[in-house]
Every structure is written in C-alpha cells, then in structure tokens.
C-alpha positions in Angstrom: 17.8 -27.6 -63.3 21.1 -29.2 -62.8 21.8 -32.6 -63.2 24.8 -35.2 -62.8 27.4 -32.9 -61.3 30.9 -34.4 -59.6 32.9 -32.1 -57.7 37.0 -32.3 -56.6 38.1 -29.8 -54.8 41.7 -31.3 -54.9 42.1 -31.2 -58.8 39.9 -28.3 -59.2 37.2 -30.2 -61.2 33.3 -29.6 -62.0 31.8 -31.7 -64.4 27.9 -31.0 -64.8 26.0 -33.6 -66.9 23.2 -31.1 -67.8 22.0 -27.8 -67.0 18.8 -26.9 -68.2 16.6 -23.2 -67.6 13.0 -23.2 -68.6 10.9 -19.8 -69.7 14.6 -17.1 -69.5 13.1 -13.7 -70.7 15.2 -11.6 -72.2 15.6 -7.9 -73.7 18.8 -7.1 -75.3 20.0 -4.7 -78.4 22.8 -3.7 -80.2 24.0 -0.9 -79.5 24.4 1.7 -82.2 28.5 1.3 -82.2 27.8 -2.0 -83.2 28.5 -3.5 -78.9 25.9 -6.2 -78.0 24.1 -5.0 -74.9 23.9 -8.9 -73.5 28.2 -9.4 -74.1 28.9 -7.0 -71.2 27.9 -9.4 -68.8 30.8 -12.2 -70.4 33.5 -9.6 -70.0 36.2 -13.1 -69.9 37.3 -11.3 -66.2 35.3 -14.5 -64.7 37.2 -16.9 -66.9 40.4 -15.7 -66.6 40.0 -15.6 -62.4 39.4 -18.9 -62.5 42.7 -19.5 -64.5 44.5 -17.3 -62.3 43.4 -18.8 -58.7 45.8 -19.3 -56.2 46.1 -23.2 -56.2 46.3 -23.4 -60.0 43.7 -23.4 -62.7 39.9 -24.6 -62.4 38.3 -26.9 -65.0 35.0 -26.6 -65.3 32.7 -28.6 -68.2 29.2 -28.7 -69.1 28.3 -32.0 -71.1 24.6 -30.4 -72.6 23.0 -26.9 -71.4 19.5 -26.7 -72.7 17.1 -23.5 -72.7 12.8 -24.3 -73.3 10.3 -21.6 -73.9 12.6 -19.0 -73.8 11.0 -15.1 -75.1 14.0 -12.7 -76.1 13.1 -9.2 -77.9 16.0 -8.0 -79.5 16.6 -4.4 -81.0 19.3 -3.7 -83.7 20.1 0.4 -82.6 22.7 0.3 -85.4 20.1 1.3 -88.0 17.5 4.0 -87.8 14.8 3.1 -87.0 15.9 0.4 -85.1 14.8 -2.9 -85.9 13.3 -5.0 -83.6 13.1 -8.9 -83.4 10.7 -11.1 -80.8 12.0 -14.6 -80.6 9.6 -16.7 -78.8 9.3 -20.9 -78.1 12.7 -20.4 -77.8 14.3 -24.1 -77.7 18.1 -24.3 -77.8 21.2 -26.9 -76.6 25.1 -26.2 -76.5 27.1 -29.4 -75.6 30.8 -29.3 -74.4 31.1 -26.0 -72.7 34.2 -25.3 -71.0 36.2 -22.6 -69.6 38.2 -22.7 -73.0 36.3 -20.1 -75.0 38.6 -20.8 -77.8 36.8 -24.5 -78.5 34.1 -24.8 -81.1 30.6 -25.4 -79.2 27.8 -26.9 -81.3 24.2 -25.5 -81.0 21.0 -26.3 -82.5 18.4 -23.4 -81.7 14.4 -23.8 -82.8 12.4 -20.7 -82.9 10.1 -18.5 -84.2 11.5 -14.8 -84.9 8.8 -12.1 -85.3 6.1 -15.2 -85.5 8.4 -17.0 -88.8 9.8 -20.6 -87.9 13.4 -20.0 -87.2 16.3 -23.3 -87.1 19.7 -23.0 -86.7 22.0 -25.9 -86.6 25.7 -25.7 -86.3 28.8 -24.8 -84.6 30.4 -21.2 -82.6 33.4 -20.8 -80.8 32.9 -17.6 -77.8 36.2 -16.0 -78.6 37.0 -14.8 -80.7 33.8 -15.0 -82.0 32.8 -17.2 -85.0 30.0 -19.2 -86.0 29.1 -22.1 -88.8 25.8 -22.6 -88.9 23.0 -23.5 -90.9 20.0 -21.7 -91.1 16.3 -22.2 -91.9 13.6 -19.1 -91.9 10.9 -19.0 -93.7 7.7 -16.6 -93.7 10.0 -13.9 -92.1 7.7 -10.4 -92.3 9.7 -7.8 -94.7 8.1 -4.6 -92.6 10.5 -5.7 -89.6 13.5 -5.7 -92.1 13.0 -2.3 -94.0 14.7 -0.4 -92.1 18.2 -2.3 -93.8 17.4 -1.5 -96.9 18.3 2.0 -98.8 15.8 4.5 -98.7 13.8 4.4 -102.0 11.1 7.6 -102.0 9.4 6.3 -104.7 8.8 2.7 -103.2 5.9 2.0 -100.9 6.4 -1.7 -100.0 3.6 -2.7 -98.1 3.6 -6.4 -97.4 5.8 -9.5 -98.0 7.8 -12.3 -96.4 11.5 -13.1 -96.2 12.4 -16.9 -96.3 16.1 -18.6 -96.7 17.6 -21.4 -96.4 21.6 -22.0 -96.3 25.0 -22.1 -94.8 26.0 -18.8 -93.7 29.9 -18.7 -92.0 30.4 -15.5 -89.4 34.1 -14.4 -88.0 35.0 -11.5 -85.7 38.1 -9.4 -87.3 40.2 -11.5 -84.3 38.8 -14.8 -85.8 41.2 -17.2 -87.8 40.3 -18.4 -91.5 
C-alpha cells in the first residue's frame, strides 16, 4: 500500500506519506564470513544512480514505512551448527527514510523470535551501519542459542529460557563514536 505521494518531475521530488506491505516472507542468513545474505540486494549502486542522473540529483523521502504480519527465518552460518531464528507477527515502522543513508532512521519493531515476545525501540543509520536501540526479550529458548556458547563435554543443558532487557549500542568498524 502507498499512500499520500506528490511527484515533481522538474525538481526531482517524491515525497510518499506512507508505504505499508502486509505478510513479506522472508529467508535470509549470514553467511559464514560474517556477509548478510539480505544486504546484497542494497548494494548503494541504486542510491548513488539516482545522485548521479543526468539532470542533477533525485530526492526521494518516505514520511512512515510500516511492515504487519511479516514471517522471516533467519540462519547465523557463522557458527557451527548454525543457529536458526523464526521471527513471526512481525510488526515494524521506520519514519524519515531518504536517499541519505547517512541519517539516523528510528524504528520500533514487535515480534516474537523462536515463539519469545521480541521489542525493539530505537534508532539506525544504513551506512555505515549503526544502531541504538532498546531491547526487550523475554522467554527466549536457550537450545536455539547453544550453539554460541563454548563446548563444555561435561554439560548436558537440556532446557531453559533467555530473557533481557536493555540498551544495547551497535557500530560497523566505518561507523563514528
């Protein structure tokens, strides 16, 4: 769904009031070199065509993009075996998006991840990559999150649940601060 969107040609001007996609389905992973498997498809070559068109630069903002009932399964290759992670009633909202993937976008995603209630609340800029968010899971299953841990022969865990609740700050090697 799109919604409120003005259009100049002359100044090279979208504005979209809302975008909105209902029940996305998605399988992604990270790759065992660490690459995200979705991040090829936001190589910046789109972004920095429409900087370079002939006629001068396009700007292009979305006020609020919204996902609802999203499903993602995600698998972490990086660690053996790989973890995997089912997001479903995926709800989520960005505001501000631009063709500047330098700005800070603020989020608020609603979930549940491997069946645990999942909120995250907060801001990420695209690139370089950085994120300030705060985060809410509780009831998280430790089997799914073994595989992170070092091997210990002697321990058998069987059954247990992951929960936290705090501020947790991410930066890319290319990020400032």
């Amino acid at each position: 769904h799109v919604a409120d969107t003005r259009m100049s040609l002359a100044r090279r001007d979208l504005a979209i009031g809302a975008l909105r996609a209902d029940g996305v389905r998605i399988d992604a992973w990270r790759e065992p070199n660490g690459d995200i498997s979705l991040l090829r498809l936001f190589t910046g070559k789109v972004v920095q065509a429409a900087k370079e068109a002939p006629g001068g630069e396009w700007h292009v903002q979305v006020a609020q993009a919204r996902i609802e009932g999203a499903h993602l399964r995600l698998e972490d290759r990086t660690v053996k075996p790989a973890a995997e992670f089912e997001l479903a009633s995926l709800s989520a909202t960005a505001g501000g998006l631009s063709l500047d993937l330098t700005r800070a976008l603020p989020i608020t995603v609603a979930a549940t991840v491997n069946k645990a209630p999942l909120k995250l609340e907060g801001t990420i800029v695209p690139d370089p990559f950085s994120a300030d968010l705060r985060v809410d899971v509780s009831g998280l299953p430790m089997r799914g999150l073994l595989t992170y841990l070092p091997d210990y022969p002697a321990l058998d865990l069987r059954s247990g649940e992951v929960g936290a609740k705090g501020h947790v700050v991410l930066r890319s090697s290319d990020a400032s601060g």
